[in-house]
C-alpha positions in Angstrom: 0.0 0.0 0.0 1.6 3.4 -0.9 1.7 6.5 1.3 -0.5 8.1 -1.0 -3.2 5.6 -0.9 -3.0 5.4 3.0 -3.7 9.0 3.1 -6.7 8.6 0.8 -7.9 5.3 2.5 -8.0 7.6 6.0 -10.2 9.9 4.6 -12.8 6.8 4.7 -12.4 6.7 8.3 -12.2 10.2 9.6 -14.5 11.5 11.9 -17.6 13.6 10.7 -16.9 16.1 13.4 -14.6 18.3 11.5 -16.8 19.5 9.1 -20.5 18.9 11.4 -21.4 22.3 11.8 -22.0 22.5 8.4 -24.6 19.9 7.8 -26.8 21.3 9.9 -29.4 20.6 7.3 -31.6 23.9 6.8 -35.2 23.9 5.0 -35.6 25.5 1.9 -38.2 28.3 2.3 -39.3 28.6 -1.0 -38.3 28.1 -5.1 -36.6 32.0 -5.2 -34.1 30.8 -2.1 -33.9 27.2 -3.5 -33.4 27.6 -7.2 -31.6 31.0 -7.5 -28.6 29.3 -8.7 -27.7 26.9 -5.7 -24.2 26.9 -7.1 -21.3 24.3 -6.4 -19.6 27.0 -4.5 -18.7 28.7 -1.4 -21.7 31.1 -2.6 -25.6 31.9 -1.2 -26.8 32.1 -5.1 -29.6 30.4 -4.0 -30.5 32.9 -1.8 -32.5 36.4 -3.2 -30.6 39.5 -3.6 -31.7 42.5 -1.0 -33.8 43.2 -5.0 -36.2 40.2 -4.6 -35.8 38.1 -1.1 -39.5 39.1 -0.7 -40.2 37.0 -3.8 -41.4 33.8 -3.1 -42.6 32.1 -6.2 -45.8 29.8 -6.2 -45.3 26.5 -8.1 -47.1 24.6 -10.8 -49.5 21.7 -10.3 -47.8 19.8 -13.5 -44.9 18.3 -13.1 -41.6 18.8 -15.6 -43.2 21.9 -17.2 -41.5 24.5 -19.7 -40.1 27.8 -16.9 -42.1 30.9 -17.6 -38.5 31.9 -19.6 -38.7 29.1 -22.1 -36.4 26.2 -20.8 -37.5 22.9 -21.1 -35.6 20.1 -18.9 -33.3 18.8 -21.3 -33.5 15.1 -22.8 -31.2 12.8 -20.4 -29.5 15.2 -18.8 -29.0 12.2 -15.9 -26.7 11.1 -18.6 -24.9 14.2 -19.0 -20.8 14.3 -18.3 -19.6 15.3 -14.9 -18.1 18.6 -14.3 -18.0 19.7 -10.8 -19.2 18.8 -7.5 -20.1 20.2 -4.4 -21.3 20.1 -1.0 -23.2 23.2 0.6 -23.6 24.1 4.1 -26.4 26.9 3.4 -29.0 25.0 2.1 -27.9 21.2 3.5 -27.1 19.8 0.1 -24.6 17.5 -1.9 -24.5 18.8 -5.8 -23.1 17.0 -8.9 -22.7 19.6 -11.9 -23.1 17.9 -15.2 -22.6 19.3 -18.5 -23.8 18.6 -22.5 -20.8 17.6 -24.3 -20.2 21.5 -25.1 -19.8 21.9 -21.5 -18.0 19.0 -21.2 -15.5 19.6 -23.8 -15.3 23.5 -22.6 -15.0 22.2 -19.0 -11.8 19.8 -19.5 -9.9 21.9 -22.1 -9.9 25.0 -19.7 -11.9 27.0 -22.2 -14.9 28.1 -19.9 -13.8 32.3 -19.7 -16.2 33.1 -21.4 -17.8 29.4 -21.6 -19.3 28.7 -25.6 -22.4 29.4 -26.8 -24.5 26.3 -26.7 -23.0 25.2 -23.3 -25.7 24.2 -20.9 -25.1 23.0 -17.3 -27.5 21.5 -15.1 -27.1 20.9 -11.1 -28.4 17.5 -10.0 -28.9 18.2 -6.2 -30.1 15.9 -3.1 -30.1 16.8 0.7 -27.5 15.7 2.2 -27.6 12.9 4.9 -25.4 10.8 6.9 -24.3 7.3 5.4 -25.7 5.3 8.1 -22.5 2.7 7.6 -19.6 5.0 7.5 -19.3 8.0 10.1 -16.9 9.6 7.9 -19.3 9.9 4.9 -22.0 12.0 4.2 -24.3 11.0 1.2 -26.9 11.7 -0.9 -30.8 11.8 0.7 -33.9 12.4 -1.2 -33.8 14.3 -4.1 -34.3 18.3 -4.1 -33.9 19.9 -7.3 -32.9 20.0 -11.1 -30.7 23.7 -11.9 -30.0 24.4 -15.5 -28.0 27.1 -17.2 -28.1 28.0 -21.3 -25.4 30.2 -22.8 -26.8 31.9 -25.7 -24.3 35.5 -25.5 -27.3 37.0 -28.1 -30.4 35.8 -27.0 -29.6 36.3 -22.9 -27.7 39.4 -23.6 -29.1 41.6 -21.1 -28.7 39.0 -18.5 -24.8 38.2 -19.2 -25.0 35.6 -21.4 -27.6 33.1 -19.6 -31.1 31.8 -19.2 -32.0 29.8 -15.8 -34.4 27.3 -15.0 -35.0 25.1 -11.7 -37.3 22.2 -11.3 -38.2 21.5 -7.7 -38.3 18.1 -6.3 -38.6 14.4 -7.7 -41.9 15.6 -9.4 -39.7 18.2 -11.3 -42.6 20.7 -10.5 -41.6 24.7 -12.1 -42.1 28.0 -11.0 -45.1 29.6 -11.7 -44.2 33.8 -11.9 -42.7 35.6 -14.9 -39.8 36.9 -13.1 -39.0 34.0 -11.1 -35.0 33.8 -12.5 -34.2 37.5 -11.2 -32.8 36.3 -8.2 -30.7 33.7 -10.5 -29.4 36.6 -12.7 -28.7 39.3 -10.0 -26.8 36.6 -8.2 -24.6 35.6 -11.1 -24.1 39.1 -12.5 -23.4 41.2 -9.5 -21.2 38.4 -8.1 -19.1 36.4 -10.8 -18.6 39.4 -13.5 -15.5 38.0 -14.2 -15.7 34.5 -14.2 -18.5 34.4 -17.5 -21.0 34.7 -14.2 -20.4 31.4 -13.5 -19.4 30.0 -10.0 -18.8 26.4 -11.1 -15.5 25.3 -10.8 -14.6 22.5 -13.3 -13.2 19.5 -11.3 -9.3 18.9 -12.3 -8.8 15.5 -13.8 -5.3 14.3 -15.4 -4.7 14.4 -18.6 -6.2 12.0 -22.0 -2.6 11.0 -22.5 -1.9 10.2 -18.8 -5.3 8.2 -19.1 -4.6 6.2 -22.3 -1.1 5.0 -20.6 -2.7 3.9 -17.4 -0.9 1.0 -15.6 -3.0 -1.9 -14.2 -3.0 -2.4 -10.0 -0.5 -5.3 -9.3 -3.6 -7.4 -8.7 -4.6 -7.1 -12.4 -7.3 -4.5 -12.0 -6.9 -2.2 -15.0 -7.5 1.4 -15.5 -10.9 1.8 -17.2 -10.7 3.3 -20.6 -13.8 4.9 -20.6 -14.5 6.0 -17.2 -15.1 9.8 -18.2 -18.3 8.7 -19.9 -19.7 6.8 -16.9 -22.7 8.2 -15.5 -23.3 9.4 -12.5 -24.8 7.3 -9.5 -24.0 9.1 -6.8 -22.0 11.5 -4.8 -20.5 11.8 -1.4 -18.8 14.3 1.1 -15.8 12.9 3.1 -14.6 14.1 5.9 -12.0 13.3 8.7 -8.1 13.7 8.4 -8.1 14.2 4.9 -11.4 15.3 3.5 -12.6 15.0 -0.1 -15.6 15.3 -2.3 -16.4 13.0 -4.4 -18.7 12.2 -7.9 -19.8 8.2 -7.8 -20.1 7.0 -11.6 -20.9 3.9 -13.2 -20.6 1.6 -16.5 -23.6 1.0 -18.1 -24.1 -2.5 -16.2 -24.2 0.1 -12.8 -26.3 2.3 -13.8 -28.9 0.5 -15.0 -28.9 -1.7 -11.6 -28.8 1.6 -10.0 -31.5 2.9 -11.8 -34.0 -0.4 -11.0 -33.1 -0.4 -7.7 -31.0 -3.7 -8.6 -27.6 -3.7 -6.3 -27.8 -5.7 -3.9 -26.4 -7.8 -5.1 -25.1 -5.8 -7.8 -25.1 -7.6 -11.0 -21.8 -9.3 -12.6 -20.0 -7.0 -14.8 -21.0 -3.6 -12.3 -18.1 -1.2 -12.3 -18.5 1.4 -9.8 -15.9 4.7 -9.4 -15.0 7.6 -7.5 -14.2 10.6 -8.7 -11.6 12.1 -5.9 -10.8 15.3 -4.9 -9.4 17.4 -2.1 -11.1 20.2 -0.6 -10.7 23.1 -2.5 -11.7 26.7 -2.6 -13.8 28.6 -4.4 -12.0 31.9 -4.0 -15.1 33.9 -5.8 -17.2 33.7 -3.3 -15.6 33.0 0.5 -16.8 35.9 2.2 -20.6 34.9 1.2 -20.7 31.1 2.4 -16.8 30.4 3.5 -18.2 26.0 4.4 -19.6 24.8 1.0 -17.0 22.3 -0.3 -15.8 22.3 -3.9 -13.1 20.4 -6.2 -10.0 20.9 -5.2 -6.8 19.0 -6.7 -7.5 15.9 -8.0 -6.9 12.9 -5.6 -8.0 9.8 -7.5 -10.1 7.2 -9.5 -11.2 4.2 -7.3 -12.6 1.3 -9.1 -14.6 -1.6 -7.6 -15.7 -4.0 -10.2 -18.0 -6.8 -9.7 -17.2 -10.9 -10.7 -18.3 -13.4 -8.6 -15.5 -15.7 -10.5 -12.7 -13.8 -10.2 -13.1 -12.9 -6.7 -14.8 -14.8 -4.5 -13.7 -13.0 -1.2 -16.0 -10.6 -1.5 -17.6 -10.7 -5.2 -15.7 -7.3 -5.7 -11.8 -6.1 -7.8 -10.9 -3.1 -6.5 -8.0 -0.6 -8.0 -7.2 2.9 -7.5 -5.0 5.0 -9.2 -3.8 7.9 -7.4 -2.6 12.0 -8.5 -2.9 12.9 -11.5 -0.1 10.6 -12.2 -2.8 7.9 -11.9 -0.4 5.6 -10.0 -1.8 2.4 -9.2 -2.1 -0.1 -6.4 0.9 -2.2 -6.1 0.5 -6.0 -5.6 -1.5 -6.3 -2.1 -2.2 -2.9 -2.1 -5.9 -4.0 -2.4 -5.6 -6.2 0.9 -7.1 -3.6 2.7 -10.0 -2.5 0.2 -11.2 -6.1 0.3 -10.7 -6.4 4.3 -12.9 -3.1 5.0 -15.5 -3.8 2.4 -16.2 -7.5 3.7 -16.3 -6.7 7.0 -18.2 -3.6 7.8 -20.9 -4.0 4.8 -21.8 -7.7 4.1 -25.1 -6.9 4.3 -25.0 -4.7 1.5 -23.0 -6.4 -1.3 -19.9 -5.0 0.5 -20.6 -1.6 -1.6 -20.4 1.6 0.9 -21.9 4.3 -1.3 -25.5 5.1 -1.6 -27.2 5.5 -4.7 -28.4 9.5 -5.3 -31.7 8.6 -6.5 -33.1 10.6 -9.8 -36.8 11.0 -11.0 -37.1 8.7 -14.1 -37.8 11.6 -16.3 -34.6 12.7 -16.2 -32.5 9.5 -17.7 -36.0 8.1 -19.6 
């Protein structure tokens, strides 16, 4: 086991108190303090402006309706690459940002100042709650909203570049009122001129060529080639001696298991991963809600993948490469994945993480 992997593996056990003051999970009030952005950063943008906190929009009766603004909620935007990630201590909430592939391709080439036209990113956000097995993890609860931003620099002109729309709860229900994305655009433009008002922070990965050349673990586990088009499955918020945030994704197999409700057992073939980061900061916004975690440098992949032949202590491979280096376990180094899995959850497939539920509409 290297140092580097100790350090991560730590993070596992930490102990939530560190970082428990900020999941005091507070009630939203209403759709203007819920959907005004709701950022993946250190930001209230989901809180009115002094302009319009006495807004408090109604919301519609039918579900996954068109915003009074003219956004629809986009076609499989469940299926949508990852881009960022955060957890907020404002509103109680774990957020995976997830991008079309202009996003995506903006995102992990460094082009997003100004981000292209055609870029549209969407926030799939779930109160947070503590993982019942694993005090040093707090995961995904039920699900609270669906966040969307379009760049179009002509047609959202006078707004800086964007339309907004927000879809509240697993029934996806919309805001009733004309002007309910005011709070959205006064946020982003008086706060984040300079950053395309945007607060998300792309999460760093390493590099395609670093990728491609992956070694396998000395246990035979290799690097997945395309584990930047998994899906996501779930996210979680780490905390302890070294705390990290973290996207879950999975291969097809997962994420249609995770989708049915099928994973425990988890079908042959599952491959499940974490995206790993450090604690960053999200400089752009510090003085307006200092506790919300964001990306910071990028830790590591984990991989567990799933054959009942292949390993029979356990059902579960398990690999992780580590820095953006993407070094990876020597021979043994997974002794210790397969100990702590086994033991603490045999009762659910030896798999910690906790599917982030989604409301079918958005994957169907």
């Amino acid at each position: 086991m290297t140092t580097a992997h100790l350090t991560i593996d730590k993070s596992f056990r930490g102990l939530w108190r560190q970082r428990s003051t900020r999941f005091v999970l507070l009630a939203a009030t209403g759709i203007a303090s819920t959907l005004a952005c709701g950022s993946d950063n250190k930001n209230k943008d989901d809180k009115p402006t002094a302009a319009t906190e006495t807004v408090v929009a109604p919301l519609l009766a039918q579900p996954g309706a068109d915003t009074p603004n003219g956004l629809s909620i986009p076609k499989g935007v469940a299926d949508w690459g990852v881009v960022g990630v955060a957890a907020r201590r404002d509103d109680g909430t774990l957020q995976v940002v997830v991008g079309n592939e202009t996003a995506v391709t903006a995102a992990r080439s460094g082009e997003v100042n100004p981000w292209p036209d055609g870029t549209m990113l969407s926030r799939l956000v779930w109160k947070a709650q503590q993982n019942p097995d694993d005090a040093s993890t707090i995961g995904p609860g039920d699900f609270n909203l669906l966040a969307l931003m379009v760049k179009d620099s002509t047609k959202y002109a006078a707004d800086g570049g964007w339309a907004y729309g927000a879809w509240k709860g697993s029934e996806l229900v919309s805001p009733a009122t004309a002007d309910f994305d005011r709070a959205c655009v006064n946020c982003h433009t008086a706060t984040v001129p300079n950053n395309d008002f945007v607060f998300t922070v792309p999460g760093a990965l390493p590099d395609p060529a670093t990728m491609a050349a992956a070694a396998p673990g000395g246990n035979g586990v290799a690097f997945p080639s395309k584990i930047l088009d998994w899906r996501v499955i779930g996210v979680a918020d780490v905390v302890g001696d070294s705390p990290s945030i973290r996207v879950i994704v999975g291969n097809p197999t997962a994420v249609d298991a995770a989708r049915s409700g099928q994973t425990n057992p988890w079908p042959d073939g599952s491959m499940i991963s974490h995206y790993n980061w450090a604690v960053g900061d999200n400089a752009a916004s510090d003085e307006i809600d200092p506790g919300t975690v964001s990306p910071g440098d990028f830790n590591a992949f984990t991989l567990m993948q799933r054959s009942s032949a292949l390993y029979p202590k356990g059902d579960w491979g398990y690999g992780v490469w580590v820095s953006t280096a993407l070094n990876p376990l020597p021979p043994g180094g997974d002794t210790m994945c397969v100990d702590c899995h086994t033991t603490k959850e045999p009762m659910r497939d030896s798999v910690f993480s906790r599917v982030a539920t989604l409301p079918p509409a958005l994957y169907e």
